[in-house]
C-alpha positions in Angstrom: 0.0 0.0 0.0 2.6 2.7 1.0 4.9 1.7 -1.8 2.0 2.1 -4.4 1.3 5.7 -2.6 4.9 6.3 -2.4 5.3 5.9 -6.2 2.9 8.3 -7.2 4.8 11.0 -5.2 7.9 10.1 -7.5 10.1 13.1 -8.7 10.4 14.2 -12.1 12.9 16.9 -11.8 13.5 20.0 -13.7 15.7 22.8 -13.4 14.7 26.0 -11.6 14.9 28.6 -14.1 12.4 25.9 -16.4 10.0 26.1 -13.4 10.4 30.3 -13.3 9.7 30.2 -17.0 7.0 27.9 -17.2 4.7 29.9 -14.4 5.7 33.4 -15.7 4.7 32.4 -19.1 0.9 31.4 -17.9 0.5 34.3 -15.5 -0.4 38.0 -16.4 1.1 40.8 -14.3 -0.9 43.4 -12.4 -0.3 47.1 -12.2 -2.2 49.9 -10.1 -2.1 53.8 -9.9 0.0 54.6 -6.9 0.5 57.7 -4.4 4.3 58.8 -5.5 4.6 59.2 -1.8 4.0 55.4 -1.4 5.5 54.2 -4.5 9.3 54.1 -3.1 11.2 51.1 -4.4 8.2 49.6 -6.8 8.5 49.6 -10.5 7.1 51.8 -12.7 4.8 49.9 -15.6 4.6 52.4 -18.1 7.0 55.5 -19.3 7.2 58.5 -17.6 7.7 62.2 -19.6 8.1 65.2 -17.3 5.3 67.5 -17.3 7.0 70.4 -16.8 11.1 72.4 -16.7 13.3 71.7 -14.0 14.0 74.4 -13.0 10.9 75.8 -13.8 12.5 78.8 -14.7 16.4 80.6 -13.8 17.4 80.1 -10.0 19.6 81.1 -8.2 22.7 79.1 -6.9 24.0 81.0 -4.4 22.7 83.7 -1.6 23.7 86.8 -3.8 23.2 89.9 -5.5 21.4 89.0 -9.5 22.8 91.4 -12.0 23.1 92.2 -15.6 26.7 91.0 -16.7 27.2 93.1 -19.4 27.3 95.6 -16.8 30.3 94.1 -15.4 32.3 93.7 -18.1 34.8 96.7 -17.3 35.1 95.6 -13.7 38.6 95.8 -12.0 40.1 95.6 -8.8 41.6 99.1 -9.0 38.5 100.2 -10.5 35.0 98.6 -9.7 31.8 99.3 -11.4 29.3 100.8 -9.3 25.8 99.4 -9.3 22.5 101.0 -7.7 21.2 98.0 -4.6 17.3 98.3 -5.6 15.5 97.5 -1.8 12.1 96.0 -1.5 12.1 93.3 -3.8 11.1 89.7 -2.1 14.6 87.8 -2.8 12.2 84.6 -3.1 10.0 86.2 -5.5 12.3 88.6 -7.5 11.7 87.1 -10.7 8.2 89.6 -10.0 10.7 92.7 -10.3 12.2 93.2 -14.7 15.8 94.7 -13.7 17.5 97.6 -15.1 20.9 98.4 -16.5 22.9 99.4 -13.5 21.0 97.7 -11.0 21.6 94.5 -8.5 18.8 93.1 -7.0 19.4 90.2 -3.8 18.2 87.2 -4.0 18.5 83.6 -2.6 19.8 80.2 -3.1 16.9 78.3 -5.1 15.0 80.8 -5.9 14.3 82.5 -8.8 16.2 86.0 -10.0 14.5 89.0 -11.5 13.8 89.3 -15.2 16.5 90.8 -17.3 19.0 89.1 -14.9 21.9 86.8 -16.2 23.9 86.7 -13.7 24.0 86.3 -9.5 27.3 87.5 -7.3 28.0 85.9 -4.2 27.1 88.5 -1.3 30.8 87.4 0.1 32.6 88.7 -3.4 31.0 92.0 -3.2 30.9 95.3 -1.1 27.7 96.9 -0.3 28.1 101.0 1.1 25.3 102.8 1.4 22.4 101.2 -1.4 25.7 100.5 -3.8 27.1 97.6 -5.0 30.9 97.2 -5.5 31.8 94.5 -8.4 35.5 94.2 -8.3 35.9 92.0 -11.7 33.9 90.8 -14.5 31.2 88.4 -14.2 30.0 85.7 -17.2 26.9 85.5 -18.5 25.0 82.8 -16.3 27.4 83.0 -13.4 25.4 80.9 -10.6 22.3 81.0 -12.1 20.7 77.0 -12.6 19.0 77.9 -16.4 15.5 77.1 -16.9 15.3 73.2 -17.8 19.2 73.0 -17.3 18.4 69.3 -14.7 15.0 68.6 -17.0 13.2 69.2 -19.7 9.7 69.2 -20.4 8.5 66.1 -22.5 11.5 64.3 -22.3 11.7 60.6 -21.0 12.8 60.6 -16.9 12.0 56.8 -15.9 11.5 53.9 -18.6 8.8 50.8 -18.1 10.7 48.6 -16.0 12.7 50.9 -13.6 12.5 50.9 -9.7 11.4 53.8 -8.3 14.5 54.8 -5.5 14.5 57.9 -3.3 16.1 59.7 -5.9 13.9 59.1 -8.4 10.8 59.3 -5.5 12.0 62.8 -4.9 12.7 63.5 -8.9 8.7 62.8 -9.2 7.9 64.5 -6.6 9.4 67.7 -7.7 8.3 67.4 -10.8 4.8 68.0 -9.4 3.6 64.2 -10.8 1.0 62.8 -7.8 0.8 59.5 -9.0 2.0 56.6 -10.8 1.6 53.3 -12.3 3.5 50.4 -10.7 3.4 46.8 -10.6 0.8 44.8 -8.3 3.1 43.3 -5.4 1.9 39.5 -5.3 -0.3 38.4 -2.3 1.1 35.4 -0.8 -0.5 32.9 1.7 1.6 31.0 3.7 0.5 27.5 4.9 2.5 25.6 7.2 2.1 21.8 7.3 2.3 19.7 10.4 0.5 18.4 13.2 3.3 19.3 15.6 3.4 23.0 14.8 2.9 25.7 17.4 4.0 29.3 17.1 5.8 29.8 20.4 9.5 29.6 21.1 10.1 26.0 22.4 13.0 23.8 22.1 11.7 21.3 19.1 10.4 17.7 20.3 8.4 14.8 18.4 4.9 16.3 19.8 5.9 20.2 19.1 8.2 22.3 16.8 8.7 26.0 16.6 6.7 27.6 13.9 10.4 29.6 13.2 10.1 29.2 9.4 6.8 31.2 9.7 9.2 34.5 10.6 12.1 33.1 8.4 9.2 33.3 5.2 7.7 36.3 5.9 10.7 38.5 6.6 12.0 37.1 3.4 9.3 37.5 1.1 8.8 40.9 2.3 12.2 42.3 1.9 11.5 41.1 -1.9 8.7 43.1 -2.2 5.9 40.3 -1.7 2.6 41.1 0.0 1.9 38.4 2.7 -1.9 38.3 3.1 -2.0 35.0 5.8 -0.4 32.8 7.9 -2.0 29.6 8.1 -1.0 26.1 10.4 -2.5 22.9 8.7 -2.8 19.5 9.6 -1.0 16.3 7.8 -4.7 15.6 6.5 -5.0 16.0 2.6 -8.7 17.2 3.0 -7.8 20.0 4.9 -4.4 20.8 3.0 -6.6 21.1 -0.6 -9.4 22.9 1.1 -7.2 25.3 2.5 -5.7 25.4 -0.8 -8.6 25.8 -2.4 -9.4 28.9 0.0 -6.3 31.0 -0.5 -6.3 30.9 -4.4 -9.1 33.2 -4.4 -7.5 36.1 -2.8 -3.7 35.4 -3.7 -1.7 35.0 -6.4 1.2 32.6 -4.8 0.3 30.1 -2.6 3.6 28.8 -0.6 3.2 25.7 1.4 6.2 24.3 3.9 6.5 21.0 4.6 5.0 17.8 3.8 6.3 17.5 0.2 8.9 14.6 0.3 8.3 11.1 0.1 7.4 9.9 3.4 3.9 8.2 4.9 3.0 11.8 6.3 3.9 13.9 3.3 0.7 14.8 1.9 1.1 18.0 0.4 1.9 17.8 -3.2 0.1 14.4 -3.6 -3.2 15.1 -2.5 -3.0 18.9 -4.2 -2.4 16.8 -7.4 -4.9 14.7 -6.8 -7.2 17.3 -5.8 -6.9 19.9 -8.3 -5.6 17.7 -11.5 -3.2 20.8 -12.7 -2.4 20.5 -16.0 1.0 23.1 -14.9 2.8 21.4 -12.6 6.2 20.3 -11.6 7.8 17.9 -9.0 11.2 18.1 -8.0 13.8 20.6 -8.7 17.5 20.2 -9.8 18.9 21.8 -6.8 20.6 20.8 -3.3 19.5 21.1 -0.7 16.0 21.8 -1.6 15.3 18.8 -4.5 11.9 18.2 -3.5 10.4 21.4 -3.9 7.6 21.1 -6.1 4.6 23.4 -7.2 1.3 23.9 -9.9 -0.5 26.4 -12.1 -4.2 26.1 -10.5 -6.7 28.6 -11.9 -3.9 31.0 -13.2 -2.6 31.4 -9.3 0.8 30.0 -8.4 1.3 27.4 -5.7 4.9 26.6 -4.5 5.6 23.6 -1.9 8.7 24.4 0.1 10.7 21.2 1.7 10.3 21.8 5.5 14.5 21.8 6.5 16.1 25.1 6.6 18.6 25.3 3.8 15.8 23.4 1.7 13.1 26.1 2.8 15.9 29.0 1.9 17.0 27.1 -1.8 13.2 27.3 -2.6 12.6 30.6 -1.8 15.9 31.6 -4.0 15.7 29.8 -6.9 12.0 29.6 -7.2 10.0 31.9 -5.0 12.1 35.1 -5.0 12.3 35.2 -9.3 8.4 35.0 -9.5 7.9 37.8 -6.6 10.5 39.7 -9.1 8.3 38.9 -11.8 5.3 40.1 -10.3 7.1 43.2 -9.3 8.3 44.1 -12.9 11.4 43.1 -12.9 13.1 39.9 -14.7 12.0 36.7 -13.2 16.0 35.6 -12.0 16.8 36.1 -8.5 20.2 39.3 -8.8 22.4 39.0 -5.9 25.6 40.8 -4.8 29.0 39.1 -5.1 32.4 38.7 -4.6 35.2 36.3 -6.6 37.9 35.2 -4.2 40.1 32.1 -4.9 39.3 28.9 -3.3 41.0 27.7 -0.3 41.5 24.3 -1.1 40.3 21.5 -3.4 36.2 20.4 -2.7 34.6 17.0 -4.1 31.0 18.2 -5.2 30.2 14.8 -7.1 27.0 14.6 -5.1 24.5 15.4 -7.5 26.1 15.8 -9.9 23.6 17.5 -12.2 22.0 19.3 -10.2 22.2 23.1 -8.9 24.4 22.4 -5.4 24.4 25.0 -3.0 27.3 25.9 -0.6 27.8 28.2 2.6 30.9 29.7 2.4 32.7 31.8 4.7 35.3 34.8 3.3 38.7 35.6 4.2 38.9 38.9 2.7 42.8 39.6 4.2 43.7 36.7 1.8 41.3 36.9 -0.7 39.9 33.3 -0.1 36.6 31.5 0.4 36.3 28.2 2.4 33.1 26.2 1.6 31.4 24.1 4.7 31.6 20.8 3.9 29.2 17.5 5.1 26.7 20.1 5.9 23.0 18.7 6.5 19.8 20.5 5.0 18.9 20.4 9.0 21.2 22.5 10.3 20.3 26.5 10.6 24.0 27.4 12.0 25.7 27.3 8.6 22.9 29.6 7.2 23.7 32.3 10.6 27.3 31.9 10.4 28.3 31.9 7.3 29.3 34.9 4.9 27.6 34.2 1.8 27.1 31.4 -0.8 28.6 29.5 -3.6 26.3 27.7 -6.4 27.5 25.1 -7.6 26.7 24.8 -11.5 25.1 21.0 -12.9 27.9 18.6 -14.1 30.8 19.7 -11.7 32.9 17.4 -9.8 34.8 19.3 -8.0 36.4 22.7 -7.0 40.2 22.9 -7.3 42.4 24.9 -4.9 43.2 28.6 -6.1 40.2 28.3 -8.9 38.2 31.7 -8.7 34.5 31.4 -6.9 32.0 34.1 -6.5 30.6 34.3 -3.1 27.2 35.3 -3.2 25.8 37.4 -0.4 21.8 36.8 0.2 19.7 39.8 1.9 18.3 39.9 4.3 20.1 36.9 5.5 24.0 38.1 4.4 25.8 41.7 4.5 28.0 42.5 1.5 31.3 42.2 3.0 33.8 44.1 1.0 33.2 47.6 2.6 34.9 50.8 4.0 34.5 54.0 5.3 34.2 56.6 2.2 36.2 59.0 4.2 
């Protein structure tokens, strides 16, 4: 009986990036009109054209006096031109006053200078006696003035389809007078985890009770990626309740993600009775990758339901290879997972025949005083240590045997989890 169950739960595995593709290629992104105020770090789903000149007209650069230059032009120290200080001008409004030959009008940093005005002199290059200006040298046409449209023009393209929206570029909008923009739907995730023994409270793990940890290990995660968790669910090892559940959260979310309960034991009911329940015609079970090899998923009703193996560095492998690309997708950006890196040399020879064709991932720790990386070795999916303590990791491609002492590796770092190492003060 168990072995008949046991081979319908059989992998068929296939390699992350064909998993990625396959979903992203049946799914439709969503976009929204967002407050520009709220829209910080989402991605922008169509062009944006500036409405208007930045500057919106000639400003000031410096706290000054604004003046013709042409009246400067026979300036000297041994003889300075002489120009008439005209009071009672607002020096935030003085583009409200036309200036006159002869004339200086002050004015501050930002704001704009009076009409007929080319040119602004520092108030620290000039003497002022009595209502007259002193100008000991020449001045250029445009000295400290910021021209009209000089940082952006009117019309022209300032963020393409595509692009994240950073504080810069928040603040860019903002000053640009655009309210609102359209951006990319972050996915609404559900997160289910499957077990009888799960209980969210910090105890030390036993047969009748483990830690719901991955629960905060998840969410943080998927959150930092820009995914929208809408639920946290606890489930029973009963396949009735798993596909009604199921069945539940793909009405309101567009990934489902499921830990534990997806390998090949008695007790693993997850994929199987989802399978059985839902009959996907998208589907996959098993991925190339280790740890993590049972991680399986399907298409059902256009929504996107990812099982996550239940040990750590499984759970984490998922939510890298698998999980993070389709938040990305969701998001606008290119359904791949883009990670910080280093290259160091390897610190000694490693045998990585262990499946062999698959994606094998690595903790590594960095030794960036000799520019080497030292990869953990016998390390169990189990453990969480070698995920806290180490620096970053190194992926492993299919169809490598081993790494050789002194060969280059790139260390990847994974945030939230690693810090990019390679750092120092900029002054």
């Amino acid at each position: 009986m168990y072995r008949s169950f046991a081979l319908e739960k059989l992998y068929k595995y296939m390699y992350p990036q064909e998993i990625v593709d396959l979903f992203t290629s049946s799914i439709t992104r969503k976009t929204t009109s967002l407050d520009i105020r709220l829209a910080c770090n989402r991605v922008v789903a169509e062009d944006i054209y500036s409405p208007i000149d930045r500057p919106w007209t000639d400003i000031s650069h410096v706290d000054g006096y604004a003046i013709k230059s042409s009246d400067t032009e026979k300036a000297s120290s041994s003889k300075p031109v002489v120009l008439k200080i005209v009071r009672d001008v607002d020096p935030r409004n003085a583009d409200n006053y036309v200036l006159g030959s002869g004339e200086a009008v002050f004015v501050e940093t930002g704001y704009p200078i009076p009409r007929g005005a080319d040119a602004v002199i520092p108030i620290e290059a000039v003497r002022e006696v009595d209502n007259q200006l002193y100008v000991y040298s020449p001045v250029k046409k445009y000295y400290n003035v910021f021209r009209k449209g000089s940082d952006v023009r009117r019309n022209s393209l300032i963020l393409r389809k595509g692009s994240i929206i950073t504080p810069a570029v928040q603040k860019l909008l903002i000053d640009l007078g655009i309210s609102r923009v359209r951006v990319y739907q972050k996915p609404k995730i559900s997160i289910l985890l499957v077990g009888d023994e799960i209980v969210d409270a910090p105890i030390p793990p036993s047969t009748k009770a483990i830690p719901a940890s991955t629960k905060y290990l998840l969410k943080n995660i998927i959150e930092y990626y820009g995914g929208e968790v809408t639920s946290i669910e606890y489930i029973r090892d009963e396949p009735s309740q798993i596909a009604n559940i199921v069945e539940n959260a793909v009405e309101e979310n567009d990934i489902i993600v499921s830990v534990g309960g997806v390998s090949m034991g008695p007790k693993d009911f997850t994929w199987i009775s989802l399978y059985k329940y839902f009959k996907p015609k998208i589907y996959f079970r098993g991925t190339k990758i280790h740890p993590g090899r049972s991680t399986s998923g399907f298409l059902i009703r256009n929504k996107i339901v990812i099982n996550l193996p239940g040990l750590p560095q499984s759970t984490i492998t998922g939510l890298l290879f698998i999980l993070i690309p389709l938040i990305n997708y969701f998001n606008g950006l290119e359904n791949k997972t883009i990670l910080p890196y280093i290259t160091l040399k390897s610190k000694k020879t490693y045998d990585l025949s262990k499946y062999y064709g698959f994606y094998r991932i690595r903790y590594a720790n960095i030794d960036l005083d000799n520019k080497v990386a030292e990869i953990q070795e016998d390390v169990e999916s189990y453990f969480v240590s070698p995920i806290v303590y180490s620096d970053g990791i190194v992926i492993v491609e299919p169809n490598r045997k081993r790494i050789t002492e002194g060969e280059p590796v790139k260390v990847y770092f994974i945030p939230p989890i690693h810090s990019y190492k390679p750092r120092s003060p900029i002054l």
